[in-house]
GUGUVEX-473270 format. One record per residue (C-alpha): x negated, y, z negated. Coordinates in steps of 0.02 Angstrom, whole numbers, padded with zeros to 5 digits, always signed. Layout:
# GUGUVEX-473270
XYZ...
//
This chain:
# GUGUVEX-473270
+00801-00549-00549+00686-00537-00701+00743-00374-00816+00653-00290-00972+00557-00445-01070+00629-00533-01207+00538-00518-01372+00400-00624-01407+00409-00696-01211+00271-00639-01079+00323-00491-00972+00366-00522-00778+00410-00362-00695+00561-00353-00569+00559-00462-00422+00686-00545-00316+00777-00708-00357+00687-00860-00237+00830-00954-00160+00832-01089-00016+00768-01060+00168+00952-01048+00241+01033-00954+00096+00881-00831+00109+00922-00805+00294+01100-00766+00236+01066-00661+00100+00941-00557+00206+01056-00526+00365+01217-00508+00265+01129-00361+00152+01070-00296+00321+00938-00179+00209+00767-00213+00289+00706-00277+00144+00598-00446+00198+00572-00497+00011+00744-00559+00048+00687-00674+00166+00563-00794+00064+00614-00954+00016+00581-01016-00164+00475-01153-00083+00393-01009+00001+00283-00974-00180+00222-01153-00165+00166-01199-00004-00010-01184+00094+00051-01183+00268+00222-01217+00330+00352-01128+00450+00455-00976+00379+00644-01004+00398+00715-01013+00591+00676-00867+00726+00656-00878+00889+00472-00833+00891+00432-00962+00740+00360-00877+00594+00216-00974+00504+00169-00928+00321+00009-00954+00287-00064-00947+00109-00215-01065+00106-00362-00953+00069-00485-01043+00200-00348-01004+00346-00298-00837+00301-00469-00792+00292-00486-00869+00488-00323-00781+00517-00351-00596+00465-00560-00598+00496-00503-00672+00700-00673-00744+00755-00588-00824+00898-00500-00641+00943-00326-00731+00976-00233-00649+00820-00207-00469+00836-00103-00363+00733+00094-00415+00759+00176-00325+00920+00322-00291+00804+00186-00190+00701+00111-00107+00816+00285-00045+00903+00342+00002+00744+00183+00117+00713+00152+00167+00886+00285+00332+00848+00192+00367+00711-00011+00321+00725-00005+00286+00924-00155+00183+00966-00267+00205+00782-00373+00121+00718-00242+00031+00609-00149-00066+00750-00256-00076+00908-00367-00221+00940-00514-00291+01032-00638-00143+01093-00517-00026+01093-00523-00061+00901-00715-00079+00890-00747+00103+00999-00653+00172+00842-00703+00116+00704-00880+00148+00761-00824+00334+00790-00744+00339+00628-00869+00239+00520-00947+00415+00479-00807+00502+00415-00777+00340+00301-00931+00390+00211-00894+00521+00179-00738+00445+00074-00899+00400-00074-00795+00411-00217-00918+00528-00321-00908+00643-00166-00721+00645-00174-00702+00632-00367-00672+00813-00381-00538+00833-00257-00444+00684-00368-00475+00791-00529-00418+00946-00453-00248+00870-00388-00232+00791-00561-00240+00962-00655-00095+01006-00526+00015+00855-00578-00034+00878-00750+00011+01049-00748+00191+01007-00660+00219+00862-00773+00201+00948-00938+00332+01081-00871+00445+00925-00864+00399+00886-01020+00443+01044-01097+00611+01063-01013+00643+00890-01028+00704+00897-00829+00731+00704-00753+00595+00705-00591+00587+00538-00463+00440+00457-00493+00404+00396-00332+00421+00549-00261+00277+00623-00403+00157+00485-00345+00201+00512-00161+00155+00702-00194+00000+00682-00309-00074+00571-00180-00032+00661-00026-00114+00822-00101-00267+00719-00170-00301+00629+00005-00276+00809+00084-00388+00884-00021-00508+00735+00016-00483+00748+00236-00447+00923+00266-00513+01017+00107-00351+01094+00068-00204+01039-00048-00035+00985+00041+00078+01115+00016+00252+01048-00091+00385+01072+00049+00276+00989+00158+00230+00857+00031+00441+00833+00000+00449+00828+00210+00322+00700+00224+00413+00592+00087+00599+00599+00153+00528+00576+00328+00415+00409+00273+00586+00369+00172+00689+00362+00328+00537+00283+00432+00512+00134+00319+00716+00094+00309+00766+00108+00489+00584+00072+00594+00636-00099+00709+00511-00194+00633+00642-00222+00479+00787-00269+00582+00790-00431+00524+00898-00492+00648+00780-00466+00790+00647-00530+00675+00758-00693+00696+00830-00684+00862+00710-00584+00985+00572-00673+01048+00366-00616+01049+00321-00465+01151+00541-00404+01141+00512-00203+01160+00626-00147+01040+00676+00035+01067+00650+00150+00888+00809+00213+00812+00813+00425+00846+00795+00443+00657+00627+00363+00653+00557+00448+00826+00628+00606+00710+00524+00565+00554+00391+00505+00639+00366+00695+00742+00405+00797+00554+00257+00712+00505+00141+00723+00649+00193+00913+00678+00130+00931+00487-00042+00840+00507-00040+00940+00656-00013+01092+00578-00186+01031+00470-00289+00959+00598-00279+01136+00701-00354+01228+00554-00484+01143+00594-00514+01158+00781-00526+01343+00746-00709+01427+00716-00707+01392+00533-00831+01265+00495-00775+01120+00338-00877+00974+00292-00754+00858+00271-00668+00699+00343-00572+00784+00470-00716+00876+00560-00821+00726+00547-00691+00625+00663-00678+00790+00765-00852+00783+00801-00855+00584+00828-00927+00550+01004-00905+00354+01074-01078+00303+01130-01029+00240+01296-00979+00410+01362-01005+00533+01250-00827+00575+01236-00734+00643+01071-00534+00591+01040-00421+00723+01109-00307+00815+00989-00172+00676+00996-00290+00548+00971-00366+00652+00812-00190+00657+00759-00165+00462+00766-00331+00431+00686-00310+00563+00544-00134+00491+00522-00207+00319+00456-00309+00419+00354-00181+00515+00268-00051+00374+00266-00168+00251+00203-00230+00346+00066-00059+00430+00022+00069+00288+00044+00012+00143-00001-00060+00242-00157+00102+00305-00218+00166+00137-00188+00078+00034-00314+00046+00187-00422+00243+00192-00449+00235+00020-00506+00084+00062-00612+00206+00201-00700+00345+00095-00708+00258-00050-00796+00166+00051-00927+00336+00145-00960+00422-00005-01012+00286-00085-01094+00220+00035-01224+00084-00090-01301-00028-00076-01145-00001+00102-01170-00084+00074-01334-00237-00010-01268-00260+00104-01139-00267+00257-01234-00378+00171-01371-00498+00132-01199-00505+00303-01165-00535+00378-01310-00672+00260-01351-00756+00272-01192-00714+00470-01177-00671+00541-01337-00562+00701-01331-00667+00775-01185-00624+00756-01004-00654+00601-00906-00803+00596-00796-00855+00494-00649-00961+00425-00751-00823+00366-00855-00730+00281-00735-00826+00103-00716-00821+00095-00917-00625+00117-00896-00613-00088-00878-00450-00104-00965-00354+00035-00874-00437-00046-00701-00369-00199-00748-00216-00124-00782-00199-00066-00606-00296-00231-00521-00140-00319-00603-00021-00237-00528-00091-00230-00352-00071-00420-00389+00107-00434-00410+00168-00256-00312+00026-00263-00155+00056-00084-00053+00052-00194+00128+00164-00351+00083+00148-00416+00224-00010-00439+00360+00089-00521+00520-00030-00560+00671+00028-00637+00825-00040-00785+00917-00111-00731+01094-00127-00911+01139-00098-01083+01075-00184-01159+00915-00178-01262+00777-00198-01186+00595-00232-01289+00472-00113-01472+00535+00001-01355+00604+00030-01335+00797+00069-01172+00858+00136-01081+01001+00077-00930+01097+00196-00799+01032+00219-00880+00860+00201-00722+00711+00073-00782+00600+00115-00700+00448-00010-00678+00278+00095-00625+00161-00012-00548-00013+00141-00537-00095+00154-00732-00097-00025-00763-00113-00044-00667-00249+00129-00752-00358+00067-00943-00281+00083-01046-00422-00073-01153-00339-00184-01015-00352-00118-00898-00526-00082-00967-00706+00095-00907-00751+00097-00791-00561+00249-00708-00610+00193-00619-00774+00109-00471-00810-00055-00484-00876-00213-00369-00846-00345-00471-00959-00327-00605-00803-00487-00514-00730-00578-00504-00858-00753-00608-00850-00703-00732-00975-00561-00786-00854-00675-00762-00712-00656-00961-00666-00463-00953-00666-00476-00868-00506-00447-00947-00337-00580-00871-00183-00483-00782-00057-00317-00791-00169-00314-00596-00193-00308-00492-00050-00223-00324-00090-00339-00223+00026-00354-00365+00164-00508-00475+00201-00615-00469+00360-00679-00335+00469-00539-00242+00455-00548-00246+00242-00479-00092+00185-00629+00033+00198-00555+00160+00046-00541+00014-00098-00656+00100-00181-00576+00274-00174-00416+00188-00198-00454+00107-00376-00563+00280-00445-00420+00379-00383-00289+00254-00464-00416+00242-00643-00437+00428-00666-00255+00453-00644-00174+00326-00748-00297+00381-00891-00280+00570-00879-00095+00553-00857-00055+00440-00995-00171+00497-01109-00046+00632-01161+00118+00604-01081+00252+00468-01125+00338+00409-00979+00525+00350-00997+00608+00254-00849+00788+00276-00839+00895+00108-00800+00731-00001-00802+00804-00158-00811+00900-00101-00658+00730-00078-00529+00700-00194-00403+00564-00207-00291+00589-00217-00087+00483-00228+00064+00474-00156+00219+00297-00074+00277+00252-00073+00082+00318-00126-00072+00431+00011-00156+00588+00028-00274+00756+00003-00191+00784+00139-00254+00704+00303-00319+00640+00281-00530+00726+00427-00625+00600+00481-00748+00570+00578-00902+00401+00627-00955+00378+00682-01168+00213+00747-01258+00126+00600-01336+00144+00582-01518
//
């Protein structure tokens, strides 16, 4: 695994040692941890289309950029999300928008398109700067005391209140924000989807029953969105996200999702714009602790571009530095490692026969290190997007919100949210990582620390 960088050397943040197909297998069912990093070859990084390891169901990677685009956008409607998905969400999201399919899928999203406008991200700019102050004010009382604090589970709360503040107008209360985070903990390590074993040995359609700690988790945080959701089916009228999808009607009938249904919908909403969040914005922290230069450049970007008043929404799309800073590490830590589909019926990708049955599995993570498609993949290096390096990029070849119809409608909240946070937060605080060179990234549902990042936040000099 790559560690701290050596002087004078580029830096490549933490990520798992490649090994052969069979000794991957090994190495992934002997550690028996979930993680599926585990399982990718080292050839894995350098081919376009070819068969993942041995499993019953027969996996096929597929990084080309002209198939993946076939796979994930589906014109042909015969590669829906992965049944191993979708059982592993159903406790959690039932039915949503994120894992059904076909016109079940399209009623929805046409239900729900409204409320997604109202995610504008000048609309929802304050609620980010008001759960900023929050963190900010937290984070300087660490600072002061000098108190070690997990850094993934600051993210996890910071986002959580911001995308509650965003849906349901209010901020997300700290024990429930530390209930949602150990449940989603215990969800993303035991869910069935990341037994590997039955990964390898069950075959398509298997229905895997949920381990009680997960059905557990997966009702803590449902009875909490619950709890929010029925302020809201009172009298008192909000304009936000959550009473536009309680007053979504489908046009067929007429008829508006029942409370479990506003549950499951609301959950995306909430997980999506809290999880995966805190998932690449732990990286983000982690990186720019251990790499105090960029730290440098960012502040100089924000003072230039804001001087020593606050940072304004108009300030955001002059932030290109500190954007690039976080479009960099989407790259190489993408929230959803993993996009599996399934085959509904036989059909040939690319040269490559395949079954009904077979997972079909995009894999950004892979994409997004292929050394086909990135100059030095493995390293860190924002200035990669900048225009003058515009032609180094590869079409299709970065994916971190998905491609197709079901793209990732908050991108755009995602990466304000993400800019205005990295530069308010380090403009004044020093970040120190404790054990850095010991980190290392694993995925399950999203790409997180193995482990927890103790953290210790100072005044800037």
């Amino acid at each position: 695994m790559d560690g701290l960088p050596r002087h004078g050397a580029p830096y490549r943040p933490p990520r798992p040692n490649p090994l052969s197909a069979v000794i991957a297998l090994i190495r992934a069912a002997f550690r028996g941890d979930g993680d599926l990093l585990s399982l990718l070859p080292a050839n894995a990084y350098r081919m376009k289309i070819g068969w993942l390891g041995y499993s019953r169901r027969s996996i096929l990677l597929v990084n080309d950029p002209v198939e993946l685009r076939r796979v994930l956008s589906d014109p042909e409607g015969i590669f829906p999300k992965s049944d191993l998905m979708v059982e592993a969400l159903g406790p959690l999201i039932g039915d949503s928008i994120f894992v059904s399919s076909g016109a079940t899928w399209r009623r929805q999203r046409a239900m729900i398109d409204p409320a997604f406008s109202m995610m504008r991200v000048n609309r929802a700019f304050p609620a980010m700067d008001a759960g900023i102050d929050g963190a900010e004010e937290t984070l300087s009382a660490h600072a002061a005391q000098g108190t070690p604090f997990s850094l993934d589970l600051a993210m996890s709360h910071l986002t959580a209140d911001i995308i509650c503040r965003t849906v349901f107008s209010v901020g997300l209360e700290t024990e429930a924000a530390h209930d949602v985070f150990d449940a989603f903990t215990v969800f993303e390590r035991s869910v069935a989807q990341v037994e590997i074993r039955r990964l390898i040995l069950d075959p398509a359609w298997t229905k895997v029953p949920q381990p009680e700690a997960v059905l557990a988790a997966c009702a803590l945080i449902r009875k909490h969105l619950a709890a929010l959701l029925d302020t809201h089916l009172a009298d008192t009228p909000f304009d936000d996200i959550a009473s536009a999808v309680i007053a979504a009607r489908d046009s067929a009938e007429q008829k508006a999702f029942t409370r479990e249904e506003l549950i499951d919908q609301l959950g995306v909403l909430f997980l999506a714009g809290h999880e995966t969040s805190a998932s690449v914005l732990t990286w983000v922290f982690y990186i720019l602790a251990t790499q105090p230069h960029l730290v440098a450049r960012l502040r100089a970007e924000v003072q230039a571009v804001c001087g020593d008043g606050p940072i304004a929404f108009e300030h955001i799309r002059a932030l290109t530095f500190t954007r690039n800073v976080f479009r960099e590490t989407l790259r190489l830590y993408p929230p959803i490692t993993f996009l599996p589909r399934v085959a509904l019926e036989a059909t040939t990708i690319g040269t490559h026969r395949v079954k009904r049955g077979a997972m079909i599995m995009v894999a950004p993570w892979v994409v997004h290190r292929h050394k086909a498609y990135w100059r030095d993949p493995h390293a860190f290096d924002p200035d990669r997007f900048t225009p003058e390096r515009e032609s180094e990029m590869t079409p299709g070849a970065y994916l971190p919100f998905g491609l197709g119809p079901r793209v990732c409608a908050g991108a755009a909240f995602a990466t304000t949210e993400a800019v205005l946070l990295i530069a308010r937060l380090f403009r004044r605080l020093d970040f120190h990582v404790q054990d850095a060179g010991k980190v290392r990234p694993a995925a399950r549902l999203t790409t997180r620390p193995t482990e927890q990042i103790a953290c210790r936040v100072t005044r800037a000099a």
